[in-house]
LUMNU-633796 format. One record per atom (N, C-alpha, C): x, y, z. Coordinates in steps of 0.2 Angstrom, whole numbers, plus 5000, padded with zeros to 4 digits. Layout:
<nodes>
XYZ
...
</nodes>
This chain:
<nodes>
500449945000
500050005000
500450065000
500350124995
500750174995
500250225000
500650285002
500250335005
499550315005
499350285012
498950285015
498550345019
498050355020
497650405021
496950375024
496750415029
496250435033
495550455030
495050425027
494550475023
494250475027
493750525022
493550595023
492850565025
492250605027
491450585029
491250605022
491350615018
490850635012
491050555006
490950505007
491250435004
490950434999
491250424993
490950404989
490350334990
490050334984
489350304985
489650224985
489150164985
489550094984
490150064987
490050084993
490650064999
490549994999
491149974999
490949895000
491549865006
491949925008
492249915014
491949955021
491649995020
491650045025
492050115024
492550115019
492850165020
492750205016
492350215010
492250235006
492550204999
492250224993
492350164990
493050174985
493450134982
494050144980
493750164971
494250204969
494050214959
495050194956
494650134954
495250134950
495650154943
496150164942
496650214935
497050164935
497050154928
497450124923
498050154924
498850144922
499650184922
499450204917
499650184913
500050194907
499650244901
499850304900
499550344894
498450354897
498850334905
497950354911
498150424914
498650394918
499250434923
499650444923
500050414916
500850404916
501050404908
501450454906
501550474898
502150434898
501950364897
502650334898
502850294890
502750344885
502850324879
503450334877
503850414878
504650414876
504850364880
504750334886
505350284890
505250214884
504550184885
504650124883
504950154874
504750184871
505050194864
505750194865
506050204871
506750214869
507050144872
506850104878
506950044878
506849984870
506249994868
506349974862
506749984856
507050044857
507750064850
508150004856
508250014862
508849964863
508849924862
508449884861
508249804860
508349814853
508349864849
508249844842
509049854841
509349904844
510049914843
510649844846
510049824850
510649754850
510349674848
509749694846
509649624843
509649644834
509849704832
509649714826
509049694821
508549684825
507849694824
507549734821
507349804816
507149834816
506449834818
506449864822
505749874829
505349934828
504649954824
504450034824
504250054830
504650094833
504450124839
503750164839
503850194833
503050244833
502550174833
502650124830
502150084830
502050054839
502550024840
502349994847
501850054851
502150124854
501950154857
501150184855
500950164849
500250184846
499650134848
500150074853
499750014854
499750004858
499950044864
500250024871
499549994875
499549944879
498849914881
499049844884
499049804880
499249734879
500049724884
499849664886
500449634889
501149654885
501549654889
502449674884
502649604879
502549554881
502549474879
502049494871
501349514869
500949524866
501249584860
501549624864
502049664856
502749644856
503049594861
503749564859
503349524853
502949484853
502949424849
502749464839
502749524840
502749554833
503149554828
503849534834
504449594831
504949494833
504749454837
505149434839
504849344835
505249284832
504949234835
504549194843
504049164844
503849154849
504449114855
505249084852
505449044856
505749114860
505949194856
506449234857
506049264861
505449274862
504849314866
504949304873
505249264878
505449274884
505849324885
506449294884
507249324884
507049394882
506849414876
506649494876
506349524881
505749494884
505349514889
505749524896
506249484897
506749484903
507049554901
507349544895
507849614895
507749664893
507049674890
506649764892
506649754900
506449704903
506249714910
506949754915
507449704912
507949744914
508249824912
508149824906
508549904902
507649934906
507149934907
506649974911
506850034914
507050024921
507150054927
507750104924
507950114922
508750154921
508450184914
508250154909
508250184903
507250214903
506750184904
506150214901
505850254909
506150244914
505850264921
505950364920
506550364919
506650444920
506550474916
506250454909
505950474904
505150474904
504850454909
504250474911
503850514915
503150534912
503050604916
502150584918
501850644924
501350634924
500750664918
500350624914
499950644911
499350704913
499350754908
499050804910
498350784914
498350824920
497750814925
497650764929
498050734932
498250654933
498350674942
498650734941
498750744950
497950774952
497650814949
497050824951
496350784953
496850754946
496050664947
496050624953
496850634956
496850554962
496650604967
496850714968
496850724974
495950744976
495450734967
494850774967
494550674974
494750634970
494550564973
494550554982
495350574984
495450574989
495350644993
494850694992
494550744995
493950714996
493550654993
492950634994
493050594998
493650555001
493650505006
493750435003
493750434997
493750364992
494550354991
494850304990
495450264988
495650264981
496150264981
496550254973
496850194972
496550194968
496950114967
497150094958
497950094957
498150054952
498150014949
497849974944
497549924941
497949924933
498549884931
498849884927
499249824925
499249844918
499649784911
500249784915
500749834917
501449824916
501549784923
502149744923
502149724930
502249744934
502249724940
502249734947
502549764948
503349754947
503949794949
503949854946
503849874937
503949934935
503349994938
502749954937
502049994940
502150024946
502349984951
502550014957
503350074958
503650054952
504050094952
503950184948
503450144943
503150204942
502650274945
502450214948
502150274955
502550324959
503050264960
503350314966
503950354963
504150344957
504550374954
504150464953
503450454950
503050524948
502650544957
502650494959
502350534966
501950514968
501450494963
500850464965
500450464970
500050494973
499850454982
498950424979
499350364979
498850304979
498950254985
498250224985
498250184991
498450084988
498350074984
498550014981
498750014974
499349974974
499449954965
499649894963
499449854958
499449804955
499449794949
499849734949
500249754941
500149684938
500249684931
500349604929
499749604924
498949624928
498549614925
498149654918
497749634913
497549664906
497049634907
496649694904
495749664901
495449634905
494949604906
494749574910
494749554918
495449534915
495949494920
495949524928
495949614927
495849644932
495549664934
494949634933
494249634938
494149614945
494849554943
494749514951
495149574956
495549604954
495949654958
495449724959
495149734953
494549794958
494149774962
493849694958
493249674964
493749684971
494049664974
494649654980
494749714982
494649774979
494649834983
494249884980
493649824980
493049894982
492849964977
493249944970
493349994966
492650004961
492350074963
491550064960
491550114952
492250124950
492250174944
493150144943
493050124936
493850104932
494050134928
494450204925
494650244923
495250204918
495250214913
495650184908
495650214900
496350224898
496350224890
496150174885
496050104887
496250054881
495550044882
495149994876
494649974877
494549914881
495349884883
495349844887
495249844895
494949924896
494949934902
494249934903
494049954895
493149934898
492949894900
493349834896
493249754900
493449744906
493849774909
494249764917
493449794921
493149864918
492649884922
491949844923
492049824917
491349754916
491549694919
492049684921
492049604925
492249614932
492249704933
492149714941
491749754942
490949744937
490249784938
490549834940
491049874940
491249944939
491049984935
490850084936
490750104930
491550144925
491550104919
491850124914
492150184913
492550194914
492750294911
493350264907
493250304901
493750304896
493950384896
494650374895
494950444893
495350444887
495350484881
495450474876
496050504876
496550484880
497250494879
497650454877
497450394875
497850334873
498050304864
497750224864
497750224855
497050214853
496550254858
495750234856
495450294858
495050344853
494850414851
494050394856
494050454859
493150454861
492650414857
492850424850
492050374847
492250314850
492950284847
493050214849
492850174857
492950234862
492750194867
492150204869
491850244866
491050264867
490650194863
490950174857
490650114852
490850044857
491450044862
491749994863
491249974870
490650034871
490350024879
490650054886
491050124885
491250114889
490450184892
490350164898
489950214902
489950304903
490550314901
490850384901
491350384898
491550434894
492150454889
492250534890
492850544894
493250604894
493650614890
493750674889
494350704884
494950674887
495150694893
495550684896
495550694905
496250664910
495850694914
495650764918
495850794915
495550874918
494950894918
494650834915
493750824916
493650784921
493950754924
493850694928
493450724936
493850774939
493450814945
492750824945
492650854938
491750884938
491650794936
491750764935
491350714933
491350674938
492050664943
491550634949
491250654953
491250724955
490550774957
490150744955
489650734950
488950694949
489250624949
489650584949
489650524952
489350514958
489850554964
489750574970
489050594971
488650624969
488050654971
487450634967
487550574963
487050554959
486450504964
</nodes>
């Protein structure tokens, strides 16, 4: 648990602990512009496997497990061993190279003035997810990493998370298999119609709409 905190008496609605209830945010291109970093771990891999690897392209997909865009660029037996050695060149090469995306600090502080919980629910794994919080600051109450699409339903049901906030349409699914409400933000590689067509419940420009939108969350 990172920065834990005391809430507030004004909880959000759908408490399923007592404490108010938690809203889940997607990392990556939700909270975290972390596209120059992974682009540039990728030129390294390409610069030592000599792969010719399009960085514009991987970063216009970012979502999907790292395993699911190795296997693009790499045969399936070389798809591990890749996956180890981004995981390695990460932390030193795409970490310092990442920034908070615009409105991202007001979205988690607009959450945790209502007395509700933050909770990260994320593709990348555990070790870089976590390091990317604490790297940009983040003051969230839980973060978990590993999980995509669906998969992470079982971690918002587990904390209570009554709203999932995500760019991919993958996260629409994360919020429907944790009867969560859907928020898409059109910061990612899928435009407001896409995730409006794709079901998600709400679609924001980005998050600097996120405060007045959980205002009527809150109060509906």
């Amino acid at each position: 648990m990172l920065h834990p905190h005391s809430p507030e008496t004004d909880a959000l609605p759908g408490s399923r602990t007592g404490r108010g209830t938690a809203v889940g945010f997607d990392l990556d291109l939700t909270l975290a512009d972390t596209r120059a970093g992974i682009s540039a771990v990728y030129a390294a891999i390409a610069a030592e496997s000599g792969v010719p690897i399009d960085t514009d392209v991987v970063v216009g997909r970012l979502g999907p497990p790292l395993e699911v865009e190795l296997a693009h660029w790499f045969p399936p037996a070389e798809v591990p061993a890749m996956a180890a050695r981004y995981r390695a060149l990460y932390p030193d090469i795409a970490l310092p190279a990442t920034v908070v995306m615009p409105g991202a600090a007001a979205a988690l502080d607009a959450v945790r003035a209502r007395g509700g919980r933050v909770v990260v629910v994320s593709g990348k794994n555990q070790a870089d997810t976590e390091r990317t919080v604490r790297f940009l600051g983040l003051p969230v109450d839980a973060v978990v990493g590993g999980l995509f699409g669906a998969e992470k339903g079982v971690a918002l049901r587990e904390h209570g998370v009554g709203a999932y906030i995500g760019d991919h349409t993958g996260d629409v699914d994360a919020a429907r298999a944790a009867a969560a409400t859907a928020v898409g933000v059109a910061t990612g590689p899928f435009d407001a119609a896409a995730l409006t067509a794709y079901g998600a419940d709400v679609v924001l420009p980005d998050l600097h709409a996120f405060p007045d939108w959980l205002t009527g969350f809150v109060t509906r």
